[in-house]
N, C-alpha and C positions, 0 to 999 in steps of 0.2 A: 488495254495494257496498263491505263494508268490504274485502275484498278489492281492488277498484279505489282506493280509497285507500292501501290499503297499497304498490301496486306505483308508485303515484304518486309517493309518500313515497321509493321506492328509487330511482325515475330519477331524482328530484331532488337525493339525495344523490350519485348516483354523479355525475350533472353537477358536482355542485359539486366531487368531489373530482377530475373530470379536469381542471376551472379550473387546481385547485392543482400536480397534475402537469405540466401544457404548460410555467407558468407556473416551476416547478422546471427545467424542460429549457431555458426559456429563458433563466434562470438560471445555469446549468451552462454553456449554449454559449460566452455572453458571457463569464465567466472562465476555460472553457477556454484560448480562446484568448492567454490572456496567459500562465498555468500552462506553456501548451506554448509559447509561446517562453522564458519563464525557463529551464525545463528543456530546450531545446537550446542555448540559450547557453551556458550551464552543463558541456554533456559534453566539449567541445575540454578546457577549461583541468583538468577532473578526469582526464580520462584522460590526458591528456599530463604532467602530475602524478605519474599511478601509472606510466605509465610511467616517466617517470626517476628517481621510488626503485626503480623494480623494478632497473631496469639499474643504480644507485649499489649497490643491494644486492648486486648481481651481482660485481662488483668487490673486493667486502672483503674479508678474511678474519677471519669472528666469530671475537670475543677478550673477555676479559675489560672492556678498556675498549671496548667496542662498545657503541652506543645497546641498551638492552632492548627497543626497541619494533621492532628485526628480529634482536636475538640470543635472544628468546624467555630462558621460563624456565630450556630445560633440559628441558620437560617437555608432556605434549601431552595431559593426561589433566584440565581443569577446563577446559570451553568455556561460553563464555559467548556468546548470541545478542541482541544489540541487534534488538530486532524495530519497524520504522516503519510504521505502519498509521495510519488517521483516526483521528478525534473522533466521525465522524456517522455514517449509515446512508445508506440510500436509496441506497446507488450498486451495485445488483447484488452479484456472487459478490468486489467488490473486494478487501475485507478475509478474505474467507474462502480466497482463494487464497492471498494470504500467508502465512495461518493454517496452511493446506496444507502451503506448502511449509518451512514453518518445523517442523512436525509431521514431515515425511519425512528433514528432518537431522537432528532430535533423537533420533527412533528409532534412524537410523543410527549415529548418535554411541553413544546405548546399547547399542548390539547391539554393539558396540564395548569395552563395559564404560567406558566413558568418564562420565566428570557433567557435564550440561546442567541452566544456568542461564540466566536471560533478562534482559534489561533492557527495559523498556518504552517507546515513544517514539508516542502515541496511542492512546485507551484502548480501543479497538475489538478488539485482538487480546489482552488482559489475561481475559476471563471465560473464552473458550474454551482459552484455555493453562491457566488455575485450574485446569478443570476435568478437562483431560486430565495435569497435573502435580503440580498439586497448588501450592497460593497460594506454598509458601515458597521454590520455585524461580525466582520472582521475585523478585530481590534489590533493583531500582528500578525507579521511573516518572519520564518526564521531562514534566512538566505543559503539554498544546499546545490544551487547553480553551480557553485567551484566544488564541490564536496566526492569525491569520486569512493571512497570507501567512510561510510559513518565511524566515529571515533567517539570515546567516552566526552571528551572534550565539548563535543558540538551537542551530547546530549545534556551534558551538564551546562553549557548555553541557553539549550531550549528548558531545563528545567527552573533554571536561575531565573530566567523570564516569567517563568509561567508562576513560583513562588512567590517573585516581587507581585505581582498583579495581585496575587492571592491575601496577602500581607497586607498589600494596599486599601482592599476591600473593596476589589474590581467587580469580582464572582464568589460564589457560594461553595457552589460544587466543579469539581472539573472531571472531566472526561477524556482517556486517550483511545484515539481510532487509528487501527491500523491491519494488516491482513496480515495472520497468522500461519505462516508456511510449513504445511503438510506434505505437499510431493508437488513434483514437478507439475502436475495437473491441479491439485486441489492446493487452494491459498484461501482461508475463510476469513471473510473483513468480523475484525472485533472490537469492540467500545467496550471501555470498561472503564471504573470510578478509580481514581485514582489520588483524588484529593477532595476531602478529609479522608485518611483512611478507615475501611471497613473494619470494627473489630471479626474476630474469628467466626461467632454463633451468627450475625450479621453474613459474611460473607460467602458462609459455608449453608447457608440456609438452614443453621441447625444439624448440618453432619456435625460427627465425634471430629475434634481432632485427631489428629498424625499420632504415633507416637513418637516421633522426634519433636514435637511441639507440644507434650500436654504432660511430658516427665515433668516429675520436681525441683526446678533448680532456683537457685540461690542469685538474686540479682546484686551487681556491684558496680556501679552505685545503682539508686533504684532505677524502676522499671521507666519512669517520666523523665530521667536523664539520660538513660539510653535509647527513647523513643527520639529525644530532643535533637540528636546527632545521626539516629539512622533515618530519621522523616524524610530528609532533605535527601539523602543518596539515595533511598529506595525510587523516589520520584525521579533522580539522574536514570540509575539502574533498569525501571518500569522503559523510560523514553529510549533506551539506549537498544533495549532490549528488542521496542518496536520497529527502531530504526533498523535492526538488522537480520530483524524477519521482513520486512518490507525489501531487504534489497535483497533477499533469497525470491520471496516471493516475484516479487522485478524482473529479474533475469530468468526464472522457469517459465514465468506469461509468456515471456518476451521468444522463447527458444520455441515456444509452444505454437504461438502467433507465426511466428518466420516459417517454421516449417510446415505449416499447411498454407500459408502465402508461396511458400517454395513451392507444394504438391501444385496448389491452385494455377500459378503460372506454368507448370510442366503440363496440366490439362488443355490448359488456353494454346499454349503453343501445340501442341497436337488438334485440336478442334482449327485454327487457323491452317495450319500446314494443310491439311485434307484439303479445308474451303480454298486455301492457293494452287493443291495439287489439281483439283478439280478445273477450277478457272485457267488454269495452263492448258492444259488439255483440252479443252472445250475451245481455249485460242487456236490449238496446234491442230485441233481437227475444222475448226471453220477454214485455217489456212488453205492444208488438206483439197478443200474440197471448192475452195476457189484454183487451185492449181489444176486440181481434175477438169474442171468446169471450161476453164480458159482453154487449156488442153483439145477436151473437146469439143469445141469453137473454132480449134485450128481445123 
């Protein structure tokens, strides 16, 4: 019998915990859905952004008086990876593909003889970079503990950080990593340069431009004073951009995770139920048949 109590004791637990799963998934769906239109709103006005510093970049000839933030240092050997991951768990392989593919540019970068350093933006991808880097390769954290929907504000925080460093002459190159949300199922982790910017033939690997990027127009004032003023916001923009595909991508892991935790628990308690229905019965017939037994004794 104590056995039949104990397996009791286990459906009841795991009932309770697929309560809490459904109940996370339903969770998840309901702000998915607003996650994922923030973040399609969002990619017109950032890509059309990078695209016309890429083509303004395209245009100059770096010079001494050229913005730093697409004349580089000079130099290509200090890369620094701004990495955007969560706050929480429960959402699947989310954070760990990040982690991945932040791990396969870093490598590369070292094999490279290069120095990779990180910046932090959710604390989720910090223990597993510790511990394959080592803590002091982390140079910052940008704090997103209280952060419940990303705001341009917090990206323009992390930008303003990650410019000062650059200004400073912390790093050469920077890197932002973060997971790109395509459907509720597919979020593909992306690294991409983001500081000095890439001119156009650079970035596009030698594709034609757009034709919205490679008409004629007339710059007012030139092309290195309106590089000077949009460097800075494309870098807010880029981060802001990541941040709010990462909290689509968040919440679809997350709905994805729950409800096969939810399926997985409705398994277990039917596979349990059997194993108790079984062990009752096997009780209720050993009873059975000590009652017979006594019976006929009398």
């Amino acid at each position: 019998m104590a056995s039949l109590k104990a397996l009791k004791l286990r459906i009841g637990s795991v009932k309770s915990t697929q309560k809490i799963t459904k109940a996370m998934k339903m969770v998840a769906a309901a702000k998915l859905r607003r996650a994922q239109s923030n973040a399609e709103q969002g990619r017109p006005y950032s890509q059309r952004l990078s695209d016309v510093v890429a083509s303004l970049a395209s245009r100059i000839t770096v010079g001494p008086q050229s913005p730093k933030l697409i004349a580089g240092t000079g130099s290509d050997q200090r890369h620094l990876i701004v990495v955007a991951s969560s706050d929480r768990g429960l959402a699947g392989a989310f954070n760990t593909n990040i982690v991945r593919a932040v791990r396969r540019q870093a490598d590369e970068l070292v094999a490279q003889g290069k120095d990779v350093s990180f910046y932090i933006v959710g604390r989720k991808s910090r223990p597993v970079l510790t511990r394959f880097f080592g803590s002091g390769k982390i140079v910052g954290q940008y704090d997103t503990s209280e952060m419940k929907n990303p705001t341009y504000a917090d990206a323009q925080a992390v930008a303003a950080e990650v410019t000062r460093r650059f200004e400073a002459g912390e790093f050469d190159v920077a890197h932002l990593a973060y997971s790109n949300f395509r459907s509720v199922l597919a979020q593909e982790p992306t690294v991409e340069q983001i500081i000095p910017v890439k001119p156009r033939a650079a970035n596009d690997a030698g594709a034609p431009p757009s034709s919205a990027t490679s008409a004629a127009v007339e710059y007012e004032p030139d092309e290195e004073e309106i590089l000077a003023a949009l460097l800075p916001r494309n870098v807010a923009i880029q981060i802001y951009r990541a941040m709010l595909e990462n909290q689509a991508g968040f919440y679809g892991s997350q709905m994805t995770a729950m409800d096969n935790a939810t399926r997985n628990a409705g398994d277990m308690i039917n596979r349990l139920s059997i194993q108790y229905n079984r062990q009752r019965q096997a009780a209720i017939t050993t009873e059975l048949v000590e009652i017979i037994s006594g019976a006929e004794a009398l």
